[in-house]
N, C-alpha and C positions, 0 to 999 in steps of 0.2 A: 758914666765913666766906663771904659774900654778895660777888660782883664784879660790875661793869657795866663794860660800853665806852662813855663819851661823847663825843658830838661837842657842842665847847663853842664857844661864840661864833658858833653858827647857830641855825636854825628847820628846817634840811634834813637828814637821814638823810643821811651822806658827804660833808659839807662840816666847815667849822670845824677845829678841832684836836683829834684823838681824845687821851683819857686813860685809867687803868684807874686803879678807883675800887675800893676792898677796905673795906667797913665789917666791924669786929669785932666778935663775938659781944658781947651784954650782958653787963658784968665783966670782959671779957679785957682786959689789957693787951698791946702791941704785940707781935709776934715780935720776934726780935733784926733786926739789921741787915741780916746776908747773904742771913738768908730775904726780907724784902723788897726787896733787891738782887736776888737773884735771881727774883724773882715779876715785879719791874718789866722783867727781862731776859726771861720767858718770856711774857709780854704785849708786847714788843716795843713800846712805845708809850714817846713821849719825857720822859713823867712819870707814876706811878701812886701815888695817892693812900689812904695807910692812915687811917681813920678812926676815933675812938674817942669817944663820948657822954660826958662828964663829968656833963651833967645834962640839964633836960627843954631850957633853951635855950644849952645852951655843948656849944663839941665841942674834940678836940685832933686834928690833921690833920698827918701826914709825908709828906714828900712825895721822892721813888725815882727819880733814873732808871736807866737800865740799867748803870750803873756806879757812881754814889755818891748820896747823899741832900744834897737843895738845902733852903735854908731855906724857900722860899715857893713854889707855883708858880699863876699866876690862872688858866690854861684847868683846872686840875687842882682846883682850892677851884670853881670854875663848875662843874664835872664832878661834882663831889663834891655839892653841895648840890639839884644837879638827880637827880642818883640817892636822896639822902632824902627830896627832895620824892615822887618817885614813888611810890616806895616807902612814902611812909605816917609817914614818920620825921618831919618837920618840914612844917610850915605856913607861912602868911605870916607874916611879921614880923621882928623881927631878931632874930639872936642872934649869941654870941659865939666869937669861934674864939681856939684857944691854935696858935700856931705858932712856928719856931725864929727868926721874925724879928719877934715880939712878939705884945699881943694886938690882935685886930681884928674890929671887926662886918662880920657880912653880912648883907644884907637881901634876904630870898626876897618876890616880890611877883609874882604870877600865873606866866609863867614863866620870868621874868627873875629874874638872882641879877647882886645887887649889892655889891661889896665895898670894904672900904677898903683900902690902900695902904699899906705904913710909913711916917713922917714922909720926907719926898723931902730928898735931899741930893747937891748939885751937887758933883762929887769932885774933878775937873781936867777942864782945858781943856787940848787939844791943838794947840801954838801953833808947835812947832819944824817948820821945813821938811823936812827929815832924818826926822823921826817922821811927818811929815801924808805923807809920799810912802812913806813903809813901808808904812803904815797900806793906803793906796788902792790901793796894788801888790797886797799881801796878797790885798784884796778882787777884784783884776781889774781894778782903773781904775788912770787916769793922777790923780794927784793937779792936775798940769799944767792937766790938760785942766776944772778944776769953774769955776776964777775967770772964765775968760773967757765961760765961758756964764751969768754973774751970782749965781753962789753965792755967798754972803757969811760963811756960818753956819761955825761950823767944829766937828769933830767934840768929842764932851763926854761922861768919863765921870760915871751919875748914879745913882743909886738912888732906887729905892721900892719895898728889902727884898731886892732883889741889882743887884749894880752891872752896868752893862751899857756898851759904847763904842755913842753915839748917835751914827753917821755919815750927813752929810746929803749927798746929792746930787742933780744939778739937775734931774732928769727922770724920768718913770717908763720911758724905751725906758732910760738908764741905770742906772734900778734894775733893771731884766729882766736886763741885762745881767751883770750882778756874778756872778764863777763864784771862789769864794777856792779860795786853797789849805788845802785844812784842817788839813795838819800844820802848815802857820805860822801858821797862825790859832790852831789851838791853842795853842803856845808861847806869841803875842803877848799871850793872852788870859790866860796864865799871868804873861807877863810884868806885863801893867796890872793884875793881879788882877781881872779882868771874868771874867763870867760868857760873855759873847761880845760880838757885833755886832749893832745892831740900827738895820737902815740904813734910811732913808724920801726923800720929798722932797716939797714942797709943790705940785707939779706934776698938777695935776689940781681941776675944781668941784665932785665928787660925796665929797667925805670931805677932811677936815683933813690927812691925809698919807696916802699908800701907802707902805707898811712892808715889810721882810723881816727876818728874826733868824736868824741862825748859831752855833749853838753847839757848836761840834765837842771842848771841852774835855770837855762832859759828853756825850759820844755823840749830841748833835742837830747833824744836819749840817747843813736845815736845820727850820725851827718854821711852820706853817700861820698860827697865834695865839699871841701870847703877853701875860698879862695884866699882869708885873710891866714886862715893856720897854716896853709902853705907856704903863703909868702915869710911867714914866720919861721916855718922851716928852714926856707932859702938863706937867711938870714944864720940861723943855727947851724947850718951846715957852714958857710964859710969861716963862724970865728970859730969851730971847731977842725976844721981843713979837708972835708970833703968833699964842698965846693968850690969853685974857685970864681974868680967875678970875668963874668963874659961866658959862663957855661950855659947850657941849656938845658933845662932840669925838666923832669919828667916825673912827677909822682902819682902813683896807683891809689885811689881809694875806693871805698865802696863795695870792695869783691865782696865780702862777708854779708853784705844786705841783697846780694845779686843786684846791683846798679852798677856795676865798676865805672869808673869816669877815671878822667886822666885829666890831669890839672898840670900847665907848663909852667915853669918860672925862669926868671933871669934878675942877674942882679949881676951891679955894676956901681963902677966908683962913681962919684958926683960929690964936685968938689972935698970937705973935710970928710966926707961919709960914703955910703951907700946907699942906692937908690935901688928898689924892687920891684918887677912889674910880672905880676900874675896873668894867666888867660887862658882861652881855649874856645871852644866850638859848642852851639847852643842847638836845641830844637824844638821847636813851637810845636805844640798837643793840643792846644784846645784856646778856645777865644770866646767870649761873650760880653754882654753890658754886665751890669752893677748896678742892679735897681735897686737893693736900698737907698738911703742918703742918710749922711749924717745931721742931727739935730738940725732943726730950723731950716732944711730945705724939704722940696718939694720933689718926690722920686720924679 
């Protein structure tokens, strides 16, 4: 099997958010789990992506981190599709992906890869004082401290294919700021059944939000890019009103790790609801085989 290290959500060689990308021979179906557990654990990268061809335009994509398997991951599907494009595998245009959080098109178009989104769903709103000062403790701040510097917003969990806590706060020297605890972040994260944190604030004119995401449940302590929390953003920003459907969104992440990446979104009406489609620009680092093999084959 063929592996690449991408860096997704740039144009630069060592920026963005590395992924490790495993396309399967032609015919094979997936190894079992723990060998791709442990493939994403010996690539140390916070998601690696198992690829498998169904046909000339549809693929079925799992996606690994170094502890268990997540439904969706967007630097990981960007990673993924810029390693076929290279590779010879895929062209422009769109095709279809099968993933464990439904189906979705991605559109390769020079060297941007653009994807959709799961249907977005607003889960709860976190409204008890007691829970908003856990919450911001957790993180390193004072819950205290957001209202009187004009936050209004208040934290929301949402999905577009894993559920994520959108926590906003009011500045980006406060977002630099944020140092959690990760074993209570894990728990909390266990407790709201969120995938983690993924904190922003509207504090700045060069991008729609600066962002940061922690997800220490699944071994990311913290995430450079990430494409579903974004899309969850886009989502959070319109039913709060500072998006609007047909905008083009632009959010900053990674400064704080020195990876900055820049992750695009758009979101639009479709039919009773709205539909979200994340994307950005990928760059391939490195390639080799995969000589292990999982149980029962022959390297």
């Amino acid at each position: 099997m063929k592996y690449y290290i991408v860096d997704a959500f740039t144009t630069e060689p060592f920026g963005g958010n590395p992924a490790g990308v495993v396309l399967l021979d032609e015919g094979c179906d997936f190894p079992d789990d723990a060998f791709c557990v442990k493939t994403a654990r010996e690539l140390r990268y916070s998601e690696t992506a198992f690829v498998k061809r169904l046909d000339e335009r549809s693929f079925h994509i799992r996606y690994f981190t170094p502890t268990a398997e997540v439904g969706l991951c967007g630097h990981a599907t960007i990673g993924s599709f810029t390693a076929l494009r290279q590779s010879g595998r895929v062209g422009d245009g769109d095709h279809r992906l099968h993933t464990a959080s439904g189906e979705l098109c991605v559109t390769v178009h020079g060297g941007s890869v653009i994807m959709d989104m799961a249907a977005p769903a607003a889960l709860a709103e976190i409204t008890d004082e007691t829970a908003l000062a856990e919450l911001y403790d957790v993180m390193g701040l004072d819950w205290a401290e957001q209202r009187p510097h004009g936050l209004s917003l208040l934290p929301r969990l949402v999905s577009t294919g894993l559920p994520d806590i959108l926590l906003p706060v009011w500045s980006r020297g406060e977002l630099a700021r944020i140092e959690p605890d990760l074993p209570a972040l894990t728990a909390l994260s266990e407790r709201y059944e969120a995938v983690g944190v993924h904190a922003f604030t509207l504090d700045g004119d060069d991008a729609t939000c600066h962002v940061r995401d922690f997800a220490p449940l699944y071994g990311i302590n913290e995430e450079s890019a990430t494409g579903t929390a974004n899309g969850a953003l886009a989502y959070y920003g319109l039913l709060n009103g500072f998006i609007a459907p047909g905008d083009d969104c632009s959010f900053v992440q990674g400064e704080k790790m020195g990876r900055p990446s820049v992750i695009r979104a758009r979101i639009e009406r479709s039919g009773d609801g709205y539909a979200v489609r994340v994307g950005g620009e990928g760059v391939v680092v490195a390639e080799g085989t995969l000589l292990a093999a999982p149980a029962g084959e022959n390297t």
